[in-house]
MIROLUM-85512 format. One record per atom (N, C-alpha, C): residue number from 1; residue in three letters; atom name; x, y, z. Coordinates in nm, 3 decimals. Example, Ala and Ser with C-alpha at 12.3 -4.5 7.8 and 13.67 -1.06 7.14 Angstrom:
% MIROLUM-85512
{mimi 1 pamar ALA badren N east 1.319 north -0.569 up 0.780}
{mimi 1 pamar ALA badren CA east 1.230 north -0.450 up 0.780}
{mimi 1 pamar ALA badren C east 1.320 north -0.330 up 0.780}
{mimi 2 pamar SER badren N east 1.285 north -0.225 up 0.708}
{mimi 2 pamar SER badren CA east 1.367 north -0.106 up 0.714}
{mimi 2 pamar SER badren C east 1.290 north 0.003 up 0.787}
***
This chain:
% MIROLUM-85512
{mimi 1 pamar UNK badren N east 19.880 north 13.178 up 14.743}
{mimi 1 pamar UNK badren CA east 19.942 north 13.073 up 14.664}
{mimi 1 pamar UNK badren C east 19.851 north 12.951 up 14.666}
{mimi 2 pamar UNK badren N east 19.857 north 12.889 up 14.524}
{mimi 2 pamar UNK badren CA east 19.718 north 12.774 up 14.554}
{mimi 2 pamar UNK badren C east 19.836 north 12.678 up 14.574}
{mimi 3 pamar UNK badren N east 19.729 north 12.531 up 14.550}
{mimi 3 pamar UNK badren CA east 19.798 north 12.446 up 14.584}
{mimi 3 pamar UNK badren C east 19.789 north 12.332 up 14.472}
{mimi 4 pamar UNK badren N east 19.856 north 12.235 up 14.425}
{mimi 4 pamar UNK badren CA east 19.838 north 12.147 up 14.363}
{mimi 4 pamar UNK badren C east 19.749 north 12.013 up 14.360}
{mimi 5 pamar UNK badren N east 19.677 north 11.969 up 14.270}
{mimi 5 pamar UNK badren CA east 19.557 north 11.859 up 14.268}
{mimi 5 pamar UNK badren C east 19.610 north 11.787 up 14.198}
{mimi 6 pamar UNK badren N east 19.628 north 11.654 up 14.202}
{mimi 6 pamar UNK badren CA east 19.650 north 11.569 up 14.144}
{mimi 6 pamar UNK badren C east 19.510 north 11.414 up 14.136}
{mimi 7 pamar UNK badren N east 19.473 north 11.438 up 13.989}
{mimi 7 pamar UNK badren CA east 19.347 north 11.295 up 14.005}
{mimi 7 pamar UNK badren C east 19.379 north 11.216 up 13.883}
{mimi 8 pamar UNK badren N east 19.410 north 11.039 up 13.991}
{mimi 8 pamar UNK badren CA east 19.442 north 10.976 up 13.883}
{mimi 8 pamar UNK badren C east 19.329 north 10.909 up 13.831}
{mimi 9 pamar UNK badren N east 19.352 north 10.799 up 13.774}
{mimi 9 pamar UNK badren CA east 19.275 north 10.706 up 13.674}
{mimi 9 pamar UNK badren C east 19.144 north 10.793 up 13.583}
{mimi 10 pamar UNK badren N east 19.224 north 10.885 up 13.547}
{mimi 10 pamar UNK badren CA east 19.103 north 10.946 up 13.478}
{mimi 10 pamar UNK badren C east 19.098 north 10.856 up 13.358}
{mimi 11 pamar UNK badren N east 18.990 north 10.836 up 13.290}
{mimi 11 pamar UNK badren CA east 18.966 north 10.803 up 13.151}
{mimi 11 pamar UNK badren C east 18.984 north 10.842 up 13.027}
{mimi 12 pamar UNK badren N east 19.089 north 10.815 up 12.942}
{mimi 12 pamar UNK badren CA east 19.100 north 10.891 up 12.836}
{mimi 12 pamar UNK badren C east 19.029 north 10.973 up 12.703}
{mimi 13 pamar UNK badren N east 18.902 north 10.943 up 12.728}
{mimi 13 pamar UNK badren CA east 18.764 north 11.020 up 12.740}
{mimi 13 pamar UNK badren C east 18.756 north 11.111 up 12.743}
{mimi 14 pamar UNK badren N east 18.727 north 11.071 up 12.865}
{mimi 14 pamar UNK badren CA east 18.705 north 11.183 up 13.000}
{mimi 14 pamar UNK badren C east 18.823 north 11.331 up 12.944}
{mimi 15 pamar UNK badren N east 18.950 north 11.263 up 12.962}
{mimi 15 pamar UNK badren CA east 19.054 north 11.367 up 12.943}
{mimi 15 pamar UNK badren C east 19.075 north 11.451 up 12.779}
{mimi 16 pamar UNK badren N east 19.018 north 11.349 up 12.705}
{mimi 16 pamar UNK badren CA east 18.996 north 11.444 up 12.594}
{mimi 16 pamar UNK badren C east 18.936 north 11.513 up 12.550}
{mimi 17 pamar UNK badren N east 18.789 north 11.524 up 12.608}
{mimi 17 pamar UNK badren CA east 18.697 north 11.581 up 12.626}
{mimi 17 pamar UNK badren C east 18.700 north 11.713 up 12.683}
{mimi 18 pamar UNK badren N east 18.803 north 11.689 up 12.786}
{mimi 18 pamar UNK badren CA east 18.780 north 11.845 up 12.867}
{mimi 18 pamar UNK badren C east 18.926 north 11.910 up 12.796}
{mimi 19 pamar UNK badren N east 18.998 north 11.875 up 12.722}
{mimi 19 pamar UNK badren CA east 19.112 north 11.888 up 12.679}
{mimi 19 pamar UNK badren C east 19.016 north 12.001 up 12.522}
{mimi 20 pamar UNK badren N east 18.959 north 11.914 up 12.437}
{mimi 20 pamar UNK badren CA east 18.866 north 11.986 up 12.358}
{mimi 20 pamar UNK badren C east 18.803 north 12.103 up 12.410}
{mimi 21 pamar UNK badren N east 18.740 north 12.054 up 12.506}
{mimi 21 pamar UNK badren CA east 18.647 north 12.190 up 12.560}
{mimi 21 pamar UNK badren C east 18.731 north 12.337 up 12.588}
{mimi 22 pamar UNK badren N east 18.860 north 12.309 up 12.697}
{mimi 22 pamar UNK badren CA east 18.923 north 12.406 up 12.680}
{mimi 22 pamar UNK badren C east 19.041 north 12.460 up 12.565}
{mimi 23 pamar UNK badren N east 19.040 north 12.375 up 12.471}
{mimi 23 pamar UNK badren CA east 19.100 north 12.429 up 12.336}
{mimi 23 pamar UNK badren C east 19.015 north 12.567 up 12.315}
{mimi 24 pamar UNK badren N east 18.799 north 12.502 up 12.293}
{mimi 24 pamar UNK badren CA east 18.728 north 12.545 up 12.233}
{mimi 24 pamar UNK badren C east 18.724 north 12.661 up 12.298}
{mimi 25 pamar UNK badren N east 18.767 north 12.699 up 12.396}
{mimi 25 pamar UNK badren CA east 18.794 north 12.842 up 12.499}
{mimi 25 pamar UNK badren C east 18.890 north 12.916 up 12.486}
{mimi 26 pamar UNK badren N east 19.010 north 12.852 up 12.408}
{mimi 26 pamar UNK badren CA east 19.144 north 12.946 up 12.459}
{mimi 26 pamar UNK badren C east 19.198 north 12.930 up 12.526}
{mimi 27 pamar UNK badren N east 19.146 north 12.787 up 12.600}
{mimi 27 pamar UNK badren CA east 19.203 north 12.813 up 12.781}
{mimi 27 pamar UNK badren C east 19.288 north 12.662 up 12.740}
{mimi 28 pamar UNK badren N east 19.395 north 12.636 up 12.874}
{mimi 28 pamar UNK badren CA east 19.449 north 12.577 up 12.886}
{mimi 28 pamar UNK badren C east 19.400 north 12.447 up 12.935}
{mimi 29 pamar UNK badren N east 19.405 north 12.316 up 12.976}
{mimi 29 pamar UNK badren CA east 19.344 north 12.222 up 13.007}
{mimi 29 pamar UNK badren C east 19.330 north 12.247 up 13.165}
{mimi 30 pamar UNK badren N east 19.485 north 12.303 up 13.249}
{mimi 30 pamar UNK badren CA east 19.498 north 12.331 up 13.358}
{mimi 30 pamar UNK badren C east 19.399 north 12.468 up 13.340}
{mimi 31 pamar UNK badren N east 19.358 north 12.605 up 13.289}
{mimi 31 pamar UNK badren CA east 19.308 north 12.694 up 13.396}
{mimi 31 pamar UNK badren C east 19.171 north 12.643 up 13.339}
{mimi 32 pamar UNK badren N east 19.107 north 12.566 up 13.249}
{mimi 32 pamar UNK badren CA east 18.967 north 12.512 up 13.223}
{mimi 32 pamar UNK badren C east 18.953 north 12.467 up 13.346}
{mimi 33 pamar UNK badren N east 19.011 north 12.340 up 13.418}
{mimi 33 pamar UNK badren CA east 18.994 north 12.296 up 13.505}
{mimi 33 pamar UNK badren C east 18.951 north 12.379 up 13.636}
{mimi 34 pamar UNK badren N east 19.079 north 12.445 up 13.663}
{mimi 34 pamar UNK badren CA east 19.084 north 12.524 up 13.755}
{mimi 34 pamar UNK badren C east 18.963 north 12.666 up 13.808}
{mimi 35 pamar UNK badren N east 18.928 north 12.699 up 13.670}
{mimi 35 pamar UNK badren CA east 18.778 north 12.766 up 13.658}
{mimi 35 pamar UNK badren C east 18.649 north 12.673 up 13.698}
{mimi 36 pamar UNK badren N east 18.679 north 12.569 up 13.618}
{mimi 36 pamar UNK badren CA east 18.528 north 12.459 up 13.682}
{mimi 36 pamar UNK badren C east 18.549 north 12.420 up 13.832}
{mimi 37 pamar UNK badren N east 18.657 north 12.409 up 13.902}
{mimi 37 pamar UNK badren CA east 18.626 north 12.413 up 14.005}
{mimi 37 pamar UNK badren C east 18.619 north 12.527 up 14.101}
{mimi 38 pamar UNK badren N east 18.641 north 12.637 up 14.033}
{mimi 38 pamar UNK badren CA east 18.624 north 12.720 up 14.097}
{mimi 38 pamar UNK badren C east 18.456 north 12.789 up 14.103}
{mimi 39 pamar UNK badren N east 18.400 north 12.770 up 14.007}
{mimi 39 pamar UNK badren CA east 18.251 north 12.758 up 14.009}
{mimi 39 pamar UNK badren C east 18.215 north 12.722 up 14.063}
{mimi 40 pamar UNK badren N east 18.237 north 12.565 up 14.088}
{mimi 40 pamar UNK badren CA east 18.170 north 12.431 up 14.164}
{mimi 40 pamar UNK badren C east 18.166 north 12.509 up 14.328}
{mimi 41 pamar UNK badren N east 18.314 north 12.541 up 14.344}
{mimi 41 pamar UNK badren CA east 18.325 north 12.640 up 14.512}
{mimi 41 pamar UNK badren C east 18.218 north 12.735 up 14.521}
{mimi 42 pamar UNK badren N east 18.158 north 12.818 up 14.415}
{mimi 42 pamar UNK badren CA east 18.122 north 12.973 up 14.459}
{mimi 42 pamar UNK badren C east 17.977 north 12.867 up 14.397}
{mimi 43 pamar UNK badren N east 17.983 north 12.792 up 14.358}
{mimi 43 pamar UNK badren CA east 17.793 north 12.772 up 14.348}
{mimi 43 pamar UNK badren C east 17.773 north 12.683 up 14.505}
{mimi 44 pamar UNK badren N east 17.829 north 12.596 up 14.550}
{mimi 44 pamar UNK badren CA east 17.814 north 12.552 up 14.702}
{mimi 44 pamar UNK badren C east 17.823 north 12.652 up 14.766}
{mimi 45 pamar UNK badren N east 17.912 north 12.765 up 14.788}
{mimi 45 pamar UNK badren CA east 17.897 north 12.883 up 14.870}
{mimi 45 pamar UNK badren C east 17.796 north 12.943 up 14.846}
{mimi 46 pamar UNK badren N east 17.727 north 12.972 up 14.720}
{mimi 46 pamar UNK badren CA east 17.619 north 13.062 up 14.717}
{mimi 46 pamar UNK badren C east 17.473 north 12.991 up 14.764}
{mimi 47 pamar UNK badren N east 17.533 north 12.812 up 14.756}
{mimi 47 pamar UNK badren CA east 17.391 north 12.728 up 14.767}
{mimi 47 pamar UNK badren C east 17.378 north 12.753 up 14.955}
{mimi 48 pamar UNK badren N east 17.511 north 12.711 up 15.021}
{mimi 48 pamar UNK badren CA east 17.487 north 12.749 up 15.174}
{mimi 48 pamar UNK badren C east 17.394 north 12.881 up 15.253}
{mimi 49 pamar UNK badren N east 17.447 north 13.011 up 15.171}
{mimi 49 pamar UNK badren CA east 17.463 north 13.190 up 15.189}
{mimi 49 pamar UNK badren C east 17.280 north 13.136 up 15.175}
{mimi 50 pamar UNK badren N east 17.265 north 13.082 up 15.070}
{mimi 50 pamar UNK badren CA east 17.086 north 13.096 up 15.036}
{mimi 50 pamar UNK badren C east 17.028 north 13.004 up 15.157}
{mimi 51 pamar UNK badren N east 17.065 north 12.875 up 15.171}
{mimi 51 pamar UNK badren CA east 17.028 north 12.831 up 15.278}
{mimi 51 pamar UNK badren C east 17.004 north 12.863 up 15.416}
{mimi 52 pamar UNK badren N east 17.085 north 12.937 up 15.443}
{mimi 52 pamar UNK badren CA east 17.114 north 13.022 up 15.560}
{mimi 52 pamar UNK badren C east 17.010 north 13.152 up 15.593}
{mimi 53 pamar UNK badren N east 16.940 north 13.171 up 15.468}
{mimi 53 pamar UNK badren CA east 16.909 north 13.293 up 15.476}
{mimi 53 pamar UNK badren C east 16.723 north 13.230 up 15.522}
{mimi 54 pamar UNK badren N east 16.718 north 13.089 up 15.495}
{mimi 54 pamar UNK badren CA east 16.544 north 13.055 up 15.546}
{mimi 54 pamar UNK badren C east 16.506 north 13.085 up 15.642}
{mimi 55 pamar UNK badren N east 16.401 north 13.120 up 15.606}
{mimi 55 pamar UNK badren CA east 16.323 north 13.162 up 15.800}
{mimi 55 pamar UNK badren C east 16.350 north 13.273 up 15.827}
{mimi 56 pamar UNK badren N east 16.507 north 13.416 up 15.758}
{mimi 56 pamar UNK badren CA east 16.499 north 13.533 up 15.807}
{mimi 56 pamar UNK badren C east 16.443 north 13.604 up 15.696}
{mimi 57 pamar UNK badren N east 16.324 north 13.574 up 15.626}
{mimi 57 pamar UNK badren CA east 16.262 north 13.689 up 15.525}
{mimi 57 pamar UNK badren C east 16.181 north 13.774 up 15.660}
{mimi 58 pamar UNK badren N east 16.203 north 13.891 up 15.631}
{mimi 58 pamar UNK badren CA east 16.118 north 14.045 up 15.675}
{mimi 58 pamar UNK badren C east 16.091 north 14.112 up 15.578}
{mimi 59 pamar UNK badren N east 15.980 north 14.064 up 15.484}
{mimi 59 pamar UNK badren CA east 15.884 north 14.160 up 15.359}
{mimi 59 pamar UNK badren C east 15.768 north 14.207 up 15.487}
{mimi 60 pamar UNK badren N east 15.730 north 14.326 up 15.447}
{mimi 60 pamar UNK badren CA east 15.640 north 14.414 up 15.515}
{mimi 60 pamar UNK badren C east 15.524 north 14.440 up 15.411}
{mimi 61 pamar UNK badren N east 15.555 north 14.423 up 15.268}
{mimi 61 pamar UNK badren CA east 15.467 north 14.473 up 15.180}
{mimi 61 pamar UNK badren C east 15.399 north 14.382 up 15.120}
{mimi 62 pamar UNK badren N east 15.298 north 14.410 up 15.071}
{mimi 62 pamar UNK badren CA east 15.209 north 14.334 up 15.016}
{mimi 62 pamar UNK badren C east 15.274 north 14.249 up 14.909}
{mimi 63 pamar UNK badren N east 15.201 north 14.184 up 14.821}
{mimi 63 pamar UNK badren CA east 15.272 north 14.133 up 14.663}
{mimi 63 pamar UNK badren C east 15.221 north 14.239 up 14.593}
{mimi 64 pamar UNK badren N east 15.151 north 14.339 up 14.631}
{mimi 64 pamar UNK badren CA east 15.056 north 14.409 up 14.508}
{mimi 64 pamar UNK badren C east 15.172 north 14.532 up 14.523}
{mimi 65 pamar UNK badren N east 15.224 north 14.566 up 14.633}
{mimi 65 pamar UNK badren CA east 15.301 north 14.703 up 14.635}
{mimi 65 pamar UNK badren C east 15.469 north 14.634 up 14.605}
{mimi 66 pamar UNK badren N east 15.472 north 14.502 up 14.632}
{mimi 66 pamar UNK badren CA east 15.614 north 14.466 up 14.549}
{mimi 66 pamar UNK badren C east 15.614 north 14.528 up 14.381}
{mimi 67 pamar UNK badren N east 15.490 north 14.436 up 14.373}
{mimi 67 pamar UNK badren CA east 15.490 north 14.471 up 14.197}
{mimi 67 pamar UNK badren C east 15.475 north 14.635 up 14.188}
{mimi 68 pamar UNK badren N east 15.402 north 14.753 up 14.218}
{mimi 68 pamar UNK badren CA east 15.369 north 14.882 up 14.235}
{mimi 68 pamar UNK badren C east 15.511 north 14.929 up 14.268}
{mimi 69 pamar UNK badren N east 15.589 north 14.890 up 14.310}
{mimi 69 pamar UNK badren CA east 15.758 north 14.920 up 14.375}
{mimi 69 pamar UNK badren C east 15.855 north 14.889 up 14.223}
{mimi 70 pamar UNK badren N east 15.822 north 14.783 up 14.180}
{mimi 70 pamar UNK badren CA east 15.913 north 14.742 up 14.030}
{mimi 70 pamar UNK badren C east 15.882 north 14.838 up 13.900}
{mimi 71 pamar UNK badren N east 15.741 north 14.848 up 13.912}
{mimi 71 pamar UNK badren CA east 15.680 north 14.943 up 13.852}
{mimi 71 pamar UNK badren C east 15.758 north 15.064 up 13.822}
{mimi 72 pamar UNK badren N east 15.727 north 15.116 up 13.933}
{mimi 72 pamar UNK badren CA east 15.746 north 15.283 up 13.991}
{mimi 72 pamar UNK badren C east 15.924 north 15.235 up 13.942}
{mimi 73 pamar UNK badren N east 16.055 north 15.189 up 13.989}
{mimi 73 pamar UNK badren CA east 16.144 north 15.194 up 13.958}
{mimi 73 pamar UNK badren C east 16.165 north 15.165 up 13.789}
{mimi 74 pamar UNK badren N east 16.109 north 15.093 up 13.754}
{mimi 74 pamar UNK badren CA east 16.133 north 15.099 up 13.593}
{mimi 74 pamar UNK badren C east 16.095 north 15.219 up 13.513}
{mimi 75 pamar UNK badren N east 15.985 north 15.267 up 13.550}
{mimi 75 pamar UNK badren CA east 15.919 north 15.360 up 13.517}
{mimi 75 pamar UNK badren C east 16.004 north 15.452 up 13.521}
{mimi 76 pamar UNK badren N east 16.051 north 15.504 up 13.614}
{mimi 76 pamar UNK badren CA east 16.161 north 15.594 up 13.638}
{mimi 76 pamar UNK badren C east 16.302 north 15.626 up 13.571}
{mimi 77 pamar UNK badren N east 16.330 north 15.482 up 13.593}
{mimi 77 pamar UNK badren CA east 16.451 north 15.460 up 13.534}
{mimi 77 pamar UNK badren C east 16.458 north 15.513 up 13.363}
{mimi 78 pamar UNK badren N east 16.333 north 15.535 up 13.298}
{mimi 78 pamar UNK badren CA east 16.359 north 15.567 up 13.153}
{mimi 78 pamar UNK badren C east 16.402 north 15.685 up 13.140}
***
């Protein structure tokens, strides 16, 4: 169950703007919203997950047998 957000002094702008945008979708003003911040969550989560990951690269292969590896799988793949 989520929970409720409430933000005041928005600008009437501001609010018509995103009011348009999710017309221009289909979407409601509430799940427009509710999608942009739900992005905003999974792009900070994905920005941390990447952060996290510095310093543990283990490549063994050259750059010449990376590319020789993309190769060989495309190649294949037809």
């Amino acid at each position: 169950m989520g929970v409720a957000i409430q933000i005041k002094d928005v600008p009437e702008a501001v609010r018509d703007a995103i009011a348009a945008r999710a017309a221009a979708r289909g979407q409601s003003t509430q799940a427009f919203l509710r999608a942009l911040l739900d992005r905003e969550f999974r792009a900070e989560r994905n920005r941390t997950l990447l952060e996290s990951t510095i310093g543990r690269r283990h490549l063994t292969m050259s750059a010449d047998e990376v590319v020789d590896e993309i190769r060989g799988g495309r190649e294949g793949g037809e």
